[in-house]
N, CA, C and O atoms as CSV, one atom per row, in Angstrom:
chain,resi,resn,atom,element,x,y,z
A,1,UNK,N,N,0.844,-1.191,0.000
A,1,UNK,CA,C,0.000,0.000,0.000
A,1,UNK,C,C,0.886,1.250,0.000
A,1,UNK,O,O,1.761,1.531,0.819
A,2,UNK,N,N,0.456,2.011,-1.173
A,2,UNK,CA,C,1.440,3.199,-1.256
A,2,UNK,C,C,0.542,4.383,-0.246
A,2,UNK,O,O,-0.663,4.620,-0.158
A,3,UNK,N,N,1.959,5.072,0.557
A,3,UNK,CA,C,1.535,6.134,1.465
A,3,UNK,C,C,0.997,7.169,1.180
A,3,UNK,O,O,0.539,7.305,0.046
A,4,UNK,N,N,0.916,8.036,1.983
A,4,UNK,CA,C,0.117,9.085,1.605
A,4,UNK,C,C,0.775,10.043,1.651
A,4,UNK,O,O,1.495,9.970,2.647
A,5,UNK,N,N,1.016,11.372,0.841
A,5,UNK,CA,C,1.547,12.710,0.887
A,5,UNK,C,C,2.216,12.773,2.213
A,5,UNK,O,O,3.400,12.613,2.510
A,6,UNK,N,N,0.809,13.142,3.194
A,6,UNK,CA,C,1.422,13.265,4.141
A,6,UNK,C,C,2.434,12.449,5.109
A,6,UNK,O,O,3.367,12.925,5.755
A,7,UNK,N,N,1.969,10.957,5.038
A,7,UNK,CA,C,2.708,10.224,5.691
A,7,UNK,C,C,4.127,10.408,5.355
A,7,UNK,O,O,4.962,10.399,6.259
A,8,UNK,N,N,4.513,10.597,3.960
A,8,UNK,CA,C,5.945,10.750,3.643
A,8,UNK,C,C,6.157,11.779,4.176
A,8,UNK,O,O,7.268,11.682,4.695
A,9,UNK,N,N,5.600,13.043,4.419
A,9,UNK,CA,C,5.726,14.031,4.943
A,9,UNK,C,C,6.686,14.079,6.203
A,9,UNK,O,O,7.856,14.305,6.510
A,10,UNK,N,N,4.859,13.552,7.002
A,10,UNK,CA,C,5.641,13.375,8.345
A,10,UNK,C,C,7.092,12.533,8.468
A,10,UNK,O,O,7.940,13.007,9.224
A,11,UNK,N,N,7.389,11.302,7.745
A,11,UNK,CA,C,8.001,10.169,7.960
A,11,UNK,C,C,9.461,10.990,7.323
A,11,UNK,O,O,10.554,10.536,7.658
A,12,UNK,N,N,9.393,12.218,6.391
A,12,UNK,CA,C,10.624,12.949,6.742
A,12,UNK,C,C,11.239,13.260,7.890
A,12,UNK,O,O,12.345,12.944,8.330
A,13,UNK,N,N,9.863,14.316,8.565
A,13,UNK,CA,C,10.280,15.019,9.547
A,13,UNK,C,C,10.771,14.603,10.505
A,13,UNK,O,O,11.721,15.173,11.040
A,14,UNK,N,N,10.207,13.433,10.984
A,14,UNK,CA,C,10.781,12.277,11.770
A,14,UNK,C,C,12.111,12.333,11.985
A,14,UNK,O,O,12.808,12.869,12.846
A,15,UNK,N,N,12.403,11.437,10.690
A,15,UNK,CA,C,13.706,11.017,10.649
A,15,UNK,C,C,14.290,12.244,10.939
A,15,UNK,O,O,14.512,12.418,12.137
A,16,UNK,N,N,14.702,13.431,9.943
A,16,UNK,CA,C,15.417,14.260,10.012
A,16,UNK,C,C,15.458,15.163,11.327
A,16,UNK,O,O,16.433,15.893,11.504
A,17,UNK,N,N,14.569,15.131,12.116
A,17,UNK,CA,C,14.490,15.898,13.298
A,17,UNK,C,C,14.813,14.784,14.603
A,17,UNK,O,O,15.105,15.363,15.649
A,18,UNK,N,N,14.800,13.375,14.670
A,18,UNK,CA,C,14.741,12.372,15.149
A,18,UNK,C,C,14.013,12.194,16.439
A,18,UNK,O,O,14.379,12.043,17.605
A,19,UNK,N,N,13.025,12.254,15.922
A,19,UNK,CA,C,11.626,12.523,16.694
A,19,UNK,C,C,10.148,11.664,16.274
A,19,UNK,O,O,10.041,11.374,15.082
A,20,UNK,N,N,9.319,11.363,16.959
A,20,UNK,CA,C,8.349,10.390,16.622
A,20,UNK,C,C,7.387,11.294,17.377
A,20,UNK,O,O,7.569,11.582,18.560
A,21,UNK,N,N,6.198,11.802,16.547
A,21,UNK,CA,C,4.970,12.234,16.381
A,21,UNK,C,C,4.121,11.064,16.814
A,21,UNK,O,O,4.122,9.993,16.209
A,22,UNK,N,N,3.365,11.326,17.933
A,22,UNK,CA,C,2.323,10.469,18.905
A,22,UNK,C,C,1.211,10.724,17.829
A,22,UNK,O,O,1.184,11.706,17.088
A,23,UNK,N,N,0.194,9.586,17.850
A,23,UNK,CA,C,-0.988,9.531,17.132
A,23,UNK,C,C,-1.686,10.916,18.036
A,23,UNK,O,O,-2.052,11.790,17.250
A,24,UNK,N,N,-1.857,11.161,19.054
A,24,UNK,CA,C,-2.701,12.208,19.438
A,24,UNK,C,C,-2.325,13.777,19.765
A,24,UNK,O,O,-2.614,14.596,20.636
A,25,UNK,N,N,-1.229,13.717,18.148
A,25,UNK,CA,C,-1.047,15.385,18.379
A,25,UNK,C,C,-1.847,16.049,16.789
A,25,UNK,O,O,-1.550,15.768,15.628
A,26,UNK,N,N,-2.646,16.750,17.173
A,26,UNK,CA,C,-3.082,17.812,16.595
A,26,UNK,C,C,-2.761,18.442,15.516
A,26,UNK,O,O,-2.101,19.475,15.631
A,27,UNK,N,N,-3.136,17.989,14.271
A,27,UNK,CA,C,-1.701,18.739,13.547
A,27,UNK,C,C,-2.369,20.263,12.852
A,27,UNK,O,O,-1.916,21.098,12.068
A,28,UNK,N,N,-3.537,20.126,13.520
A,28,UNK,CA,C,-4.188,21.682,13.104
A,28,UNK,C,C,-3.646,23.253,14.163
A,28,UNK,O,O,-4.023,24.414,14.006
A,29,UNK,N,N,-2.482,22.591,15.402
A,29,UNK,CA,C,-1.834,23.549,15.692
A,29,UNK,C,C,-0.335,24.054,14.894
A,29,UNK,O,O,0.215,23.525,13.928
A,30,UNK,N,N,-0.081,24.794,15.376
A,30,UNK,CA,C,1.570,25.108,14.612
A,30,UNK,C,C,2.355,24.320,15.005
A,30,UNK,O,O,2.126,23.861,16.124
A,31,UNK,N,N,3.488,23.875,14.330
A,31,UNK,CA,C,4.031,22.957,14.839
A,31,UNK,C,C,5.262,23.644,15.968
A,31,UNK,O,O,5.921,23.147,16.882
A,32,UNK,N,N,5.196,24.644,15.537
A,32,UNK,CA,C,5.912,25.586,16.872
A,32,UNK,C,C,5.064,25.886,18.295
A,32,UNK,O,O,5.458,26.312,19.380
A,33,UNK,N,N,4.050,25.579,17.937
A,33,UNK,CA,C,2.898,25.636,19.627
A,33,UNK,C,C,3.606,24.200,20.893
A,33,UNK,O,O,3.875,23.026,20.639
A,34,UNK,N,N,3.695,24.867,22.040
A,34,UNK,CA,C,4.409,23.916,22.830
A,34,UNK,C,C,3.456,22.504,22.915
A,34,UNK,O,O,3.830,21.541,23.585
A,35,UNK,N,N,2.572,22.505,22.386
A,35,UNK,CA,C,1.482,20.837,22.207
A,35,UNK,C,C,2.896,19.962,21.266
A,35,UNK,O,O,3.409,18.861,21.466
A,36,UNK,N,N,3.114,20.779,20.461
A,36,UNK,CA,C,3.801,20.153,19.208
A,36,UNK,C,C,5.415,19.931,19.843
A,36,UNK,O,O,6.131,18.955,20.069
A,37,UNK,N,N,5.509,21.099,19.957
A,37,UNK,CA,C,7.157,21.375,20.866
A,37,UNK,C,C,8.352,21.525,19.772
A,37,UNK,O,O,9.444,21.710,20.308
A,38,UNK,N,N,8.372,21.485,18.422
A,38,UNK,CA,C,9.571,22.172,17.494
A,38,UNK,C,C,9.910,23.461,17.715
A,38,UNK,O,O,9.140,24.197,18.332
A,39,UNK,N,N,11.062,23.885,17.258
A,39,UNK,CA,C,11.773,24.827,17.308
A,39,UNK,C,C,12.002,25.255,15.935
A,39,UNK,O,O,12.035,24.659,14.859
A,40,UNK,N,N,12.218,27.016,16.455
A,40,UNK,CA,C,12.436,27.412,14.496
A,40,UNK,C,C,13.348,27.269,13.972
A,40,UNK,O,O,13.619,28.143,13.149
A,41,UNK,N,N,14.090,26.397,14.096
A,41,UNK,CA,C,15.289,26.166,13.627
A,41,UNK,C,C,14.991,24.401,12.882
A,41,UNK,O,O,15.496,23.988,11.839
A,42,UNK,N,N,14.191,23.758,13.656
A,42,UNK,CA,C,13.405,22.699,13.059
A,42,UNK,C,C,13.041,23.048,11.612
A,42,UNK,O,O,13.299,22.391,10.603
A,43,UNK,N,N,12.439,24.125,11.707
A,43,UNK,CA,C,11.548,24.192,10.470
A,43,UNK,C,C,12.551,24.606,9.078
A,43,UNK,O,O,12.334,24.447,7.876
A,44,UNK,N,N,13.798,25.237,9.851
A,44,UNK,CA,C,14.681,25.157,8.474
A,44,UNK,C,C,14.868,23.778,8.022
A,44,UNK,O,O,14.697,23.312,6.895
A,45,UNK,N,N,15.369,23.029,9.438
A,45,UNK,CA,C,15.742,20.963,8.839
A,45,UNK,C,C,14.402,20.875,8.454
A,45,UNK,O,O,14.246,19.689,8.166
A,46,UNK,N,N,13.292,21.502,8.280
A,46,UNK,CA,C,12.136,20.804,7.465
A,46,UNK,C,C,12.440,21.071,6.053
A,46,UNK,O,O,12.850,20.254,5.228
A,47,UNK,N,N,12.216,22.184,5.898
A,47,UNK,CA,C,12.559,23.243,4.910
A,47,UNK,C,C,13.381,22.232,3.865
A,47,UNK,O,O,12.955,21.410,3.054
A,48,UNK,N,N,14.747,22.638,4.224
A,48,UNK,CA,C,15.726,21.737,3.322
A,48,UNK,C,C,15.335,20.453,2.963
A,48,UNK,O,O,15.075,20.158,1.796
A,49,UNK,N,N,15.257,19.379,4.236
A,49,UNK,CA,C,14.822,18.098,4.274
A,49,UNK,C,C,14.186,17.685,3.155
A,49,UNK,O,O,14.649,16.911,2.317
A,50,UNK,N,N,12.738,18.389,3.137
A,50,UNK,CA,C,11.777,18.229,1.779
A,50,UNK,C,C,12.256,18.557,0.484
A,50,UNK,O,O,12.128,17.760,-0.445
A,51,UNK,N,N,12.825,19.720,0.338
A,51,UNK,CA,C,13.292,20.161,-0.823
A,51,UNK,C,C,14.508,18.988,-1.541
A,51,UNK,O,O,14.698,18.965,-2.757
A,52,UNK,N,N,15.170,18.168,-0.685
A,52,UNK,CA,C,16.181,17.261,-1.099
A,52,UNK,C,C,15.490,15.939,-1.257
A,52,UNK,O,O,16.048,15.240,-2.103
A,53,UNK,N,N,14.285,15.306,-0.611
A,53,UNK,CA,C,13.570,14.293,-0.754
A,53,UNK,C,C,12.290,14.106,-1.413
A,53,UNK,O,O,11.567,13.113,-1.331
A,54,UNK,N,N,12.086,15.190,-2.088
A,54,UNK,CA,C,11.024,15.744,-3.050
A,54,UNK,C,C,11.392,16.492,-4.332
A,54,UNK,O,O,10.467,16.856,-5.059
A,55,UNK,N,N,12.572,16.739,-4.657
A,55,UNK,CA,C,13.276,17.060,-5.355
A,55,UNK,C,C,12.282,18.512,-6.222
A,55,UNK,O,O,11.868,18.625,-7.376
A,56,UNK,N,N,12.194,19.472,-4.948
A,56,UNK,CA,C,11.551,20.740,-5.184
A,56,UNK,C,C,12.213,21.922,-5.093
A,56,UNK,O,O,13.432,21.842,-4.937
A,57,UNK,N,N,11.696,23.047,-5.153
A,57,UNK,CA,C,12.294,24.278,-4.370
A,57,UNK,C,C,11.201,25.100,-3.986
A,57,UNK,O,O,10.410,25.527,-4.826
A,58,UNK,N,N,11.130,25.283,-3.099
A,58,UNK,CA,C,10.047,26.425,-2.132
A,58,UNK,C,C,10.700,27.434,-2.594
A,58,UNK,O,O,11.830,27.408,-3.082
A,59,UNK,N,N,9.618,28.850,-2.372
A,59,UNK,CA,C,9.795,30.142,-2.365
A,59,UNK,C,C,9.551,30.389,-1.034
A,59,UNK,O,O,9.113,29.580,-0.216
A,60,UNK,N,N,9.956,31.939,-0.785
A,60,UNK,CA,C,9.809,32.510,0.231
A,60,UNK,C,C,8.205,33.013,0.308
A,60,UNK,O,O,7.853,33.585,1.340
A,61,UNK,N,N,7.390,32.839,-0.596
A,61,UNK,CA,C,5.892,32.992,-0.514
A,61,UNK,C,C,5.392,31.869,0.213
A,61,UNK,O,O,4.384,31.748,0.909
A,62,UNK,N,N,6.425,30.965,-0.131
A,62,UNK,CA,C,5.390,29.721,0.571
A,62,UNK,C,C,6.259,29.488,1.572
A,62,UNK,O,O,6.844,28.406,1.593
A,63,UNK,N,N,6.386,30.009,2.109
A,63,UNK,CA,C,7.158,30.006,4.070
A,63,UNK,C,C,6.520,30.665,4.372
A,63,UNK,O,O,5.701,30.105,5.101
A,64,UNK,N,N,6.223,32.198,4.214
A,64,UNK,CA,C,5.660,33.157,5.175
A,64,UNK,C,C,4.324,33.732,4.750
A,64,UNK,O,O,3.814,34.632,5.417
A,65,UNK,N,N,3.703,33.217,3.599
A,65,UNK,CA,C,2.166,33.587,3.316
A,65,UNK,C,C,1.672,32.234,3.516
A,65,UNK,O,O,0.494,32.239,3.873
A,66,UNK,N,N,2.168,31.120,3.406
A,66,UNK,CA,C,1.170,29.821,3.544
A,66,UNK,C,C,1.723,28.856,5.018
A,66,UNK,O,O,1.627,27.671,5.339
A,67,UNK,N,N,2.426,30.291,5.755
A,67,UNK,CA,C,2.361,29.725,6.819
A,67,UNK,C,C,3.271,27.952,7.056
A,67,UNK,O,O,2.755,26.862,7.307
A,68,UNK,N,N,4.637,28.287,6.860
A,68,UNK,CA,C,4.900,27.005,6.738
A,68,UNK,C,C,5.279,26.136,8.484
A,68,UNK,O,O,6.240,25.421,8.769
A,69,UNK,N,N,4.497,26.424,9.068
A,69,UNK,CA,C,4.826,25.999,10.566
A,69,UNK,C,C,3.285,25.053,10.942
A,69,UNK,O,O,2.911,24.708,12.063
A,70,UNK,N,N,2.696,24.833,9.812
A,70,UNK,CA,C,1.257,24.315,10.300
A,70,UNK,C,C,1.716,23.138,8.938
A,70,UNK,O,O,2.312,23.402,7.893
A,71,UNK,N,N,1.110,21.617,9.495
A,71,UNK,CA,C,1.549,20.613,8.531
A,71,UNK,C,C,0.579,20.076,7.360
A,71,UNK,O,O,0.737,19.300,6.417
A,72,UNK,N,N,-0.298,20.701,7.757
A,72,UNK,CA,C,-1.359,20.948,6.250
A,72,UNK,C,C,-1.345,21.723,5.430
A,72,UNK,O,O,-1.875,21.464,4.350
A,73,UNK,N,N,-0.553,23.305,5.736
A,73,UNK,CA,C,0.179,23.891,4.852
A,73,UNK,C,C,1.520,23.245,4.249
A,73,UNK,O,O,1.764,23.515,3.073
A,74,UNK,N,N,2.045,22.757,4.662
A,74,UNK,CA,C,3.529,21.717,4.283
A,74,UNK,C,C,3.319,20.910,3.298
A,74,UNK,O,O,4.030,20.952,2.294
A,75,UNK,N,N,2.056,19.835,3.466
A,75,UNK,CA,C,1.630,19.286,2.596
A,75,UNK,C,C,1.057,19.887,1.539
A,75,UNK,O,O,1.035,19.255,0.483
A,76,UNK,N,N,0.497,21.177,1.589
A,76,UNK,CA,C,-0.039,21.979,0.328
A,76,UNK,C,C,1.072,22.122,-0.594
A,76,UNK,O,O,0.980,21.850,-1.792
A,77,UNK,N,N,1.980,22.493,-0.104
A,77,UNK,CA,C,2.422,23.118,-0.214
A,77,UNK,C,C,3.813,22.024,-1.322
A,77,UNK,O,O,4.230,22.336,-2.437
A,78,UNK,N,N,4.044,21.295,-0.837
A,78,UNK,CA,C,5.106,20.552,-1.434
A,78,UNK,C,C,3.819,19.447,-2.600
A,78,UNK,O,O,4.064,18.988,-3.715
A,79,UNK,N,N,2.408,19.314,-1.723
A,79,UNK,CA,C,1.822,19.249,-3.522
A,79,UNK,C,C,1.719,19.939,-4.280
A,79,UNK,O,O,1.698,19.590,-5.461
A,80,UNK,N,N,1.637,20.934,-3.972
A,80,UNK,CA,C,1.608,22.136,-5.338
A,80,UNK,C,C,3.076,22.231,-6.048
A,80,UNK,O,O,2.948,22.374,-7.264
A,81,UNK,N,N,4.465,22.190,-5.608
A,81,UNK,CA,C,5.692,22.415,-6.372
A,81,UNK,C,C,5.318,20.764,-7.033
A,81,UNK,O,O,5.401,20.804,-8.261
A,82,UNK,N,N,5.000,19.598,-6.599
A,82,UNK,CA,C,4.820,18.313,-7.413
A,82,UNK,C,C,4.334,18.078,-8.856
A,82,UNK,O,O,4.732,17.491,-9.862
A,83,UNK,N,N,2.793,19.167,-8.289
A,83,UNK,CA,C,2.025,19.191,-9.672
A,83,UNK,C,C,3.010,19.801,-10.844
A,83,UNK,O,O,3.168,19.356,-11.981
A,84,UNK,N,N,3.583,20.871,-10.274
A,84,UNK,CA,C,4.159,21.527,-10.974
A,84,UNK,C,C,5.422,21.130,-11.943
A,84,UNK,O,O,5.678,21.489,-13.093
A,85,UNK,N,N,6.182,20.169,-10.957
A,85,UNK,CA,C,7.492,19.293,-11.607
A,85,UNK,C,C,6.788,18.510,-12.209
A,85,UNK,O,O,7.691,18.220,-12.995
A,86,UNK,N,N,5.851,17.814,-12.593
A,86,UNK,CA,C,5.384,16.777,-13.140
A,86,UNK,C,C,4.074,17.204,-13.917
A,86,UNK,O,O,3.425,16.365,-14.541
């Protein structure tokens, strides 16, 4: 069974941050809200992370207008550069 957007998503962040996301966190908070507990410096190892395992490039529109600290924007967000490469 092939995963889902997000699961690869998360299953980056994971690894690269070396951290394991509990089934009962919220992902409709920021991931900088202390529920979540990352740091902004996380979100650069997100940042890069994706861009090298998705073989994309973000703009600076899509960090600070689509809000890249919330993980349903993340996922928008790296589907939309997809559609786009492909």
């Amino acid at each position: 069974m092939e995963s889902t957007l997000k699961e690869r998503i998360v299953d980056v962040i994971e690894k690269e941050l070396n951290i394991h996301f509990t089934d009962n966190v919220d992902y409709q908070y920021s991931l900088l809200d202390p529920r979540v507990g990352l740091k902004p410096r996380d979100l650069l190892v997100i940042f890069f992370a994706l861009q090298e395992n998705f073989h994309i490039t973000f703009s600076e529109k899509d960090i600070v207008e689509k809000r890249f600290d919330f993980l349903d924007n993340i996922v928008a967000s790296v589907q939309e550069k997809l559609e786009v490469v492909s």
